[in-house]
N, C-alpha and C positions, 0 to 999 in steps of 0.2 A: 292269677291274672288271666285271663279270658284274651282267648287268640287275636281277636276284631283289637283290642288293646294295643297288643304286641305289634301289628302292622302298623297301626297308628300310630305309633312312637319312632319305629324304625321308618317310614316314611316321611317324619318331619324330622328327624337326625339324617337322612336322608337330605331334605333340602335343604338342611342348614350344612351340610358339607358341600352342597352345589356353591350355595349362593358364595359359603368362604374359600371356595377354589375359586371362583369366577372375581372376586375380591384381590385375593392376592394376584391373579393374572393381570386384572387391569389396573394393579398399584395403588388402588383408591383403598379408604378406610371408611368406618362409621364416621370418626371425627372429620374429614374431608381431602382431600385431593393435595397430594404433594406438589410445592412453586416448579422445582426439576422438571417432573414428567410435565408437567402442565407445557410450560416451555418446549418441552420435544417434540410436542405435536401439535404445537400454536396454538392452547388453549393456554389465554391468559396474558398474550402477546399484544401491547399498544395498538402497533400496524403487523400483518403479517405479511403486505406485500411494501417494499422498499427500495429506493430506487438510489444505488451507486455511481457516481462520476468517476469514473477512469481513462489512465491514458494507456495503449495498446504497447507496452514495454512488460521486458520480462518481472518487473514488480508485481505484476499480478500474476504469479503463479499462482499462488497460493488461491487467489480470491479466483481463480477461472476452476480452483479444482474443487473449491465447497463450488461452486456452481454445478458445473457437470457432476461431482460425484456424490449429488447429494448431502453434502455437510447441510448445507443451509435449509435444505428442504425436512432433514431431519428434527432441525429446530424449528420449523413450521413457518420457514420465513421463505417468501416466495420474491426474489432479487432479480431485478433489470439494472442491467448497465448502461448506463449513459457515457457516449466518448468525447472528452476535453481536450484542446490542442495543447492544453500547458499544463502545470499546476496550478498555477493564477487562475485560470482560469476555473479549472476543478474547484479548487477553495470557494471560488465564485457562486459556483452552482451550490454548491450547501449552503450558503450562506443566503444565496435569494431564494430559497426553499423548493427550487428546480432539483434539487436531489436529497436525498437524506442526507447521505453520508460521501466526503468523496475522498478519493485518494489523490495525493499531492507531494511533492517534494515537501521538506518539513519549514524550508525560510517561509515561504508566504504566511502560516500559520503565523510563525511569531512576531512577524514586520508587521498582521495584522492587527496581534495581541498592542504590540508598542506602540500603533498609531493611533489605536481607539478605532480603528475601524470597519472592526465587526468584533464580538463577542463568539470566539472560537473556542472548540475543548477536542480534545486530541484521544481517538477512543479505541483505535490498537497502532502497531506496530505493524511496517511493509520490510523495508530494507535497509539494510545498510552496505557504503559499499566494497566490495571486494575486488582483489588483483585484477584487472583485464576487467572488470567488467563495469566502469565509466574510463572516458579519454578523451581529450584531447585529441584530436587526427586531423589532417592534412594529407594533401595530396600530390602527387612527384612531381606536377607540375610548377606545385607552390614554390611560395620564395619562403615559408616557413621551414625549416628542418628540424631545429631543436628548438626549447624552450625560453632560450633569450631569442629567440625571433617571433616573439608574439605583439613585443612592443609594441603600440600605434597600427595594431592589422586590425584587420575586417575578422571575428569571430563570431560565427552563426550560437546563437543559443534560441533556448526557446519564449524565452518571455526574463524580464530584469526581476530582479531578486529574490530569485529560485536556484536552485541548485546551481543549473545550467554557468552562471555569469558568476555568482559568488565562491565555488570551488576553484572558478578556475585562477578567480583574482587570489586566492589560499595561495595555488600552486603558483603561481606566479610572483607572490611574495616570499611566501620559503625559498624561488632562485634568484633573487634579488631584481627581480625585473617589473618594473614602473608599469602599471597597467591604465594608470591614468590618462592614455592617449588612446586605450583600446576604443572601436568604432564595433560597437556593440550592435548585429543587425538580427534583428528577429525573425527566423525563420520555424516552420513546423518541422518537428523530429523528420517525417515520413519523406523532408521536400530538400534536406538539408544534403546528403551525398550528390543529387544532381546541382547544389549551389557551390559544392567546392568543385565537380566538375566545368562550370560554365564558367567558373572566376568570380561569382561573387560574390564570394567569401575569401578567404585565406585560408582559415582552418575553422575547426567545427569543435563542438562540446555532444558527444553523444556516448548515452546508455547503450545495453547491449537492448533489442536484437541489431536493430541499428547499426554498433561497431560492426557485429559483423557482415552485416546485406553491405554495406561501403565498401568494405576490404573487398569482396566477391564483383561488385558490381561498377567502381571507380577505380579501385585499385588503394583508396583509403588507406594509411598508415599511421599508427599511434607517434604524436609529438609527445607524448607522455603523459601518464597513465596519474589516475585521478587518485589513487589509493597508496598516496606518499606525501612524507610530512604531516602538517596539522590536519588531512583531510583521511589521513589511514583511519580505516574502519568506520568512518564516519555517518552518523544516522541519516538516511539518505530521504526515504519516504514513508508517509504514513496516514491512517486518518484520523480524518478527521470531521466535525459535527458543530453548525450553529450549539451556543449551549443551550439555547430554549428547548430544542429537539431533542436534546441528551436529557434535560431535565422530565422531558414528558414522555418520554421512551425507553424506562431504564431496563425493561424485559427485554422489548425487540433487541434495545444494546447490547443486551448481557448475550442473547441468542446470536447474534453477529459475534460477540466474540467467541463464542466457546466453538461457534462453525472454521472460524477460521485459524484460531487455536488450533484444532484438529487436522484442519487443512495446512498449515504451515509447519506438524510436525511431521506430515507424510509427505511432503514434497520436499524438507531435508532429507528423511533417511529412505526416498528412494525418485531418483532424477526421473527415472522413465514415465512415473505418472506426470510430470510437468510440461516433457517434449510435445506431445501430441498437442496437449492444450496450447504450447505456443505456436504451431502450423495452425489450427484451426482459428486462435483469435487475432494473434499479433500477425499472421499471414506470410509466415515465413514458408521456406521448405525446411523438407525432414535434417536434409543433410545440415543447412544450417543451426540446427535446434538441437545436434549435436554438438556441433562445433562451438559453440559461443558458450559465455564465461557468466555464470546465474550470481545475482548480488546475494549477498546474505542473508535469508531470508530471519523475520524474527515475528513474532504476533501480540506476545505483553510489553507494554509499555515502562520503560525504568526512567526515571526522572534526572537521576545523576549522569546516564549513556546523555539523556537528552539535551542536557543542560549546553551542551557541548555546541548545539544549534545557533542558540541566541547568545552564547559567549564570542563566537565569531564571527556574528552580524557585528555585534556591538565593536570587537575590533575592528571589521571592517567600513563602520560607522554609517554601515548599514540604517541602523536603531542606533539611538543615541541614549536611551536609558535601558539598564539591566534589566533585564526581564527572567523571573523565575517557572523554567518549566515545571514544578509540583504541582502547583495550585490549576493547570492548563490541562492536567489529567485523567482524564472519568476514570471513574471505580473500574475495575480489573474483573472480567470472570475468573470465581477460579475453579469452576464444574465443566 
């Protein structure tokens, strides 16, 4: 074989190891581009950029840490927040296509399911809640103390059949006390500690960081704590999507979950990445973001935790027919 041969062979074995080292680096094949990678770097993504309604409580840890730490941007999804005074309202915003996706306590999802009055689908999991970290509170001045003095009072919540009014009417049934006279006044989370300072309210229904800016800044004290009897553990917030939008966005979705997936299990197995992001979003201090009590945090969806929602609407006749949360929940990433 003749030298000019020899180079010429080793020169094109040459670039067929280029091209199949530069092959395996960028994960592509002859046969075509794998759905995964495509996703990770928003090639192949419905929308890449997506717009979330939330409300500024520690429920968004998880979703303020695929923000800042990149989760989200690694799936190639570029997220703005929109902020909601309620859940009602959040729900609101996905549902008149002002947001994609939004986050919400979980009753309004399924009062809206039973009333027919939007077409709802529930596409991860936020929180559920834990010891200290929703309550009931009053304040020293109040005539409230304990939990049979809620009777017929003035209770700040944030909007009717949301968490806020129907846990509390829960705990109020498990101590045998009549809520039927309660005077339900709606207030915003952020407005609620100077309503129990000025009188007008009685007592109040607040998530953390909330419990604890009141204790600090009122003087605020737990009438008793949301995470007893029928309402222990109980699925607190999550989100959720018009179904038209779930149906035509099943990449973006699946990339929304696998970000917050990731984000939801670094902000359980380590507190300190969550602290920071609740000074900088919920607007708390450092000292507080210590101190205060984080809900449960969870990211997949389970249908039988969930069910547990719209069973105590319905006893509290909230909803007047059963309503099965399976059928209400988008397919699951599980990459």
């Amino acid at each position: 074989m003749s030298s000019g041969r020899v180079r010429t062979r080793r020169a094109a074995l040459g670039l067929a190891l280029t091209v199949a080292a530069a092959t395996a680096l960028t994960g592509c094949s002859a046969l075509g581009s794998d759905d995964s990678n495509a996703s990770s770097n928003g090639g192949g993504l419905e929308k890449s950029k997506i717009k979330v309604s939330i409300m500024p409580t520690t429920d968004l840890g998880p979703f303020w840490l695929a923000q800042d730490g990149g989760y989200f941007k690694a799936e190639g999804l570029e997220v703005e927040q929109i902020v909601a005074k309620s859940g009602q309202e959040s729900m609101q915003k996905a549902i008149s296509g002002e947001a994609d996706i939004a986050l919400s306590t979980y009753t309004p999802f399924f009062v809206a399911k039973s009333k027919g009055a939007a077409d709802v689908t529930l596409v991860a999991d936020g929180t559920s809640v834990n010891a200290k970290s929703n309550a009931i509170v009053t304040v020293p001045n109040s005539s409230v103390k304990t939990v049979n003095d809620l009777k017929d009072k003035r209770i700040a919540i944030t909007a009717m059949n949301t968490a806020s009014d129907i846990l509390t009417k829960s705990v109020m049934k498990d101590h045998g006390v009549d809520f039927s006279g309660v005077k339900w006044t709606l207030i915003p989370l952020p407005n609620m500690a100077a309503a129990l300072k000025d009188n007008q309210v009685d007592a109040a229904y607040m998530p953390e960081p909330m419990l604890t800016q009141a204790a600090k800044t009122v003087g605020a004290t737990p009438v008793i704590d949301i995470n007893t009897g029928a309402s222990q553990d109980f699925p607190l917030t999550g989100y959720g999507s018009a179904t038209k939008w779930v149906q035509a966005n099943p990449k973006t979705l699946a990339a929304f979950q696998r970000a917050m997936k990731k984000a939801t299990s670094d902000a359980i197995n380590d507190r300190s990445k969550v602290e920071p992001l609740l000074v900088k979003y919920a607007k708390i201090d450092e000292d507080t973001a210590k101190l205060l009590t984080l809900p449960g945090y969870g990211s997949v969806l389970d249908a039988r935790r969930l069910q547990r929602v719209p069973d105590l609407l319905l006893q509290m006749g909230v909803i007047t027919s059963k309503v099965d949360a399976a059928p209400m929940i988008a397919p699951q990433a599980t990459n």
